[in-house]
C-alpha positions in Angstrom: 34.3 1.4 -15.5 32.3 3.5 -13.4 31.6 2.8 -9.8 28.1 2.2 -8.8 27.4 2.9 -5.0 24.6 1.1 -3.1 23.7 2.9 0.4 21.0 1.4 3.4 20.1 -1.9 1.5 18.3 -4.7 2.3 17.1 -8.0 0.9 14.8 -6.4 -1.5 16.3 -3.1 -2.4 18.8 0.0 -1.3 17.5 3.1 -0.9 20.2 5.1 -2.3 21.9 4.1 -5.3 24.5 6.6 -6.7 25.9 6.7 -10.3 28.1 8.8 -12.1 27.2 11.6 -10.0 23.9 10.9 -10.2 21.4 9.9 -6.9 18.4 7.3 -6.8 16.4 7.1 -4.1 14.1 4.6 -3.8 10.4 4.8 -3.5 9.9 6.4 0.1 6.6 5.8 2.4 5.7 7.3 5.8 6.4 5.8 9.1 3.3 6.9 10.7 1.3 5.4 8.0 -2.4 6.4 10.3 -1.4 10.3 9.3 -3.1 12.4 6.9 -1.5 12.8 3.0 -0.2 15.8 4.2 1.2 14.6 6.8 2.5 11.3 5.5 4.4 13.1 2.7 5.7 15.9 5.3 7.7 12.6 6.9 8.5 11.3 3.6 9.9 14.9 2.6 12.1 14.5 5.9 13.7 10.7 4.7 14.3 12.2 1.6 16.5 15.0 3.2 18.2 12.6 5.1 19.2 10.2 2.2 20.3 12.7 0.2 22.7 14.2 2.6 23.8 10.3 2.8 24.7 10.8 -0.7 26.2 14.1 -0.4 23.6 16.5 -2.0 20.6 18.3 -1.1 16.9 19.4 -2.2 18.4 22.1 -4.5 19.9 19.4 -6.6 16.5 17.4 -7.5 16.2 16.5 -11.2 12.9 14.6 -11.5 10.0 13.6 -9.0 8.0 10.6 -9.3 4.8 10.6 -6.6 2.4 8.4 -6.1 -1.0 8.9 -4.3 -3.8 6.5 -3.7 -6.2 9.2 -4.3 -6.6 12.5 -6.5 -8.9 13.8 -4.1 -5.8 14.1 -1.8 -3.9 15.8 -3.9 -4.1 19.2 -2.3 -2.7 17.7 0.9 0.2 16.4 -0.4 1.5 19.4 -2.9 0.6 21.5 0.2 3.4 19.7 2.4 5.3 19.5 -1.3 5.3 23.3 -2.1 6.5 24.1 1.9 9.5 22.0 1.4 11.0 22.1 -2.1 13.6 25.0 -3.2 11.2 27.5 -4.9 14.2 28.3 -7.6 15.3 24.4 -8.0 12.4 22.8 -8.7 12.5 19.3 -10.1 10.5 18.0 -13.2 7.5 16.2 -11.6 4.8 13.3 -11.9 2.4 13.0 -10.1 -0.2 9.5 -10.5 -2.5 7.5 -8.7 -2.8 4.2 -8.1 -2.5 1.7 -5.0 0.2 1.2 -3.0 1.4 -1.7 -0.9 -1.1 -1.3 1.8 -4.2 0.2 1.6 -3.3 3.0 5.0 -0.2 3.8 2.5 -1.4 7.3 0.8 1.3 8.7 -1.0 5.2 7.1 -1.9 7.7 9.6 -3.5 10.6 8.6 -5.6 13.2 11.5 -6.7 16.3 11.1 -8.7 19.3 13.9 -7.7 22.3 15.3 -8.9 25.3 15.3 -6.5 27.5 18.8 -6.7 
């Protein structure tokens, strides 16, 4: 049987769930939720960093992107912060959709799925 490891949980959820070397990280929104998209998904793009080095791996080891903005129009904002941070010769397979999030000042979550080394 393989071992299932669940990292920074809660009552609801963890936000790092690792399987047969394989990471989950759970859907990730900004702190500073009054920010821009760009910069609300620059903080997100900084958790995610940090959970994955929880897990043992890094940004080079991204296998899919799921990301979720509350508006198209936005779009620009967010794959500018996006196209700064992610390895230029690793990138993942991406989504992106819109749609609302939990609270309306919410602009953009991001959920990635990573491979450990």
């Amino acid at each position: 049987m393989s071992t299932i490891t669940r990292d920074q949980s809660d009552a609801r959820l963890s936000r790092v769930v690792t399987h047969n070397g394989v990471v989950y990280l759970a859907g990730l929104t900004a702190d500073d939720v009054r920010a821009s998209m760009k910069s609300q998904t620059e903080q997100i793009l900084k958790k995610i960093d940090a959970l994955l080095k929880v897990a043992g791996t890094d940004k080079s080891r991204l296998l899919s992107t799921l990301i979720y903005v509350t508006d198209m129009r936005l779009k620009a904002q967010m794959d500018e912060a996006w196209l700064a941070w992610v390895d230029p010769n690793n990138k993942p397979a991406r989504a992106c959709v819109e749609t609302r999030l939990g609270a309306p000042e919410i602009l953009v979550e991001i959920m990635v799925v990573a491979a450990q080394p």
